[in-house]
C-alpha positions in Angstrom: 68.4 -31.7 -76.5 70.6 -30.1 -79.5 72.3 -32.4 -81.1 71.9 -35.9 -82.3 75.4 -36.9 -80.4 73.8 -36.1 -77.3 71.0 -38.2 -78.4 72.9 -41.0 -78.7 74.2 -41.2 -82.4 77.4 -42.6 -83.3 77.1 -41.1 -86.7 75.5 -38.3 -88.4 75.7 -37.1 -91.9 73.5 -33.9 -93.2 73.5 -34.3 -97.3 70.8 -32.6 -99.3 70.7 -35.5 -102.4 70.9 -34.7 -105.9 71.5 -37.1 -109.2 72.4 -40.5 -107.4 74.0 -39.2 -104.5 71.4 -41.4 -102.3 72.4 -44.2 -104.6 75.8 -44.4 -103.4 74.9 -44.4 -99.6 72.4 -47.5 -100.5 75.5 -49.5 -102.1 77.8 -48.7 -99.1 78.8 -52.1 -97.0 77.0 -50.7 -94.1 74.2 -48.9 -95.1 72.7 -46.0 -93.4 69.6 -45.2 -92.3 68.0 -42.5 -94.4 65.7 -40.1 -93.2 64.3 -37.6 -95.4 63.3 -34.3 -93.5 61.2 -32.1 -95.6 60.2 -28.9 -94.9 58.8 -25.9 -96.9 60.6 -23.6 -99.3 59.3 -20.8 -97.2 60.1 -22.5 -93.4 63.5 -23.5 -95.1 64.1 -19.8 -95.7 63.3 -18.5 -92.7 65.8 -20.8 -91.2 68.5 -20.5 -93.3 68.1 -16.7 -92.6 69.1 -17.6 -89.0 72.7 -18.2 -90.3 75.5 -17.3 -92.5 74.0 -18.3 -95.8 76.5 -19.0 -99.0 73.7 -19.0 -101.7 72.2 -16.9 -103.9 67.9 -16.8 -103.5 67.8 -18.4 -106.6 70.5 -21.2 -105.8 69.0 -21.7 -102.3 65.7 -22.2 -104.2 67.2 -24.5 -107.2 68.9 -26.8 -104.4 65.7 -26.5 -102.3 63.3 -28.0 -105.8 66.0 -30.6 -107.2 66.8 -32.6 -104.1 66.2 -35.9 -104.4 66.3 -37.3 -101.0 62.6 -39.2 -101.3 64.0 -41.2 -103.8 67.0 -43.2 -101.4 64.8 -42.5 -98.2 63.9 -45.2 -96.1 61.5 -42.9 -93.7 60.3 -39.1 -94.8 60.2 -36.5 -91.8 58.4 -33.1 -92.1 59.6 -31.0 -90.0 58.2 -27.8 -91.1 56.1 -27.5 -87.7 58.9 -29.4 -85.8 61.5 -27.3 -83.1 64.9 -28.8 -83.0 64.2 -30.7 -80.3 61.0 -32.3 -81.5 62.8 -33.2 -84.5 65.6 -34.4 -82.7 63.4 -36.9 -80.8 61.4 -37.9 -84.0 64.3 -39.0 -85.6 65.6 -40.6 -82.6 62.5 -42.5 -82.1 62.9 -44.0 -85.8 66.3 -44.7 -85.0 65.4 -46.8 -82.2 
């Protein structure tokens, strides 16, 4: 499986949280589910260096220590260990 649609999601946003960002998802009408997926600085690197990256190292590392996702999350994932697919199905399963 590669993608969450396929997986049977209706709706899937990716936000990395900072200030009260996760704040205004709780007070939405229809709240979301929030999963937190954590993962090192150093695994997050090593992925992000699969792809066109629009950071600076030292952005990519501020963004990576000020996120604030925990805060607003009603489940934590880490997925530092975890292939797409694994992750895929974790989050599935939580969804279910």
């Amino acid at each position: 499986m590669r993608s969450f649609k396929h997986a049977g999601f209706s709706v899937v946003a990716s936000d990395v949280l900072l200030a009260d960002a996760g704040a205004v998802y709780k007070a939405c009408t229809l709240r979301p589910l929030i999963v937190h997926i954590t993962a090192t600085l150093t695994a997050t690197e090593q992925r992000a260096a699969t792809r066109t990256v629009y950071l600076s190292e030292e952005e990519f590392r501020r963004l990576h220590s000020t996120e604030r996702g925990a805060v607003y999350a009603d489940v934590q994932v880490e997925a530092t260990d975890l292939s797409l697919d694994a992750l895929t199905a974790r989050v599935a399963e939580i969804w279910a």
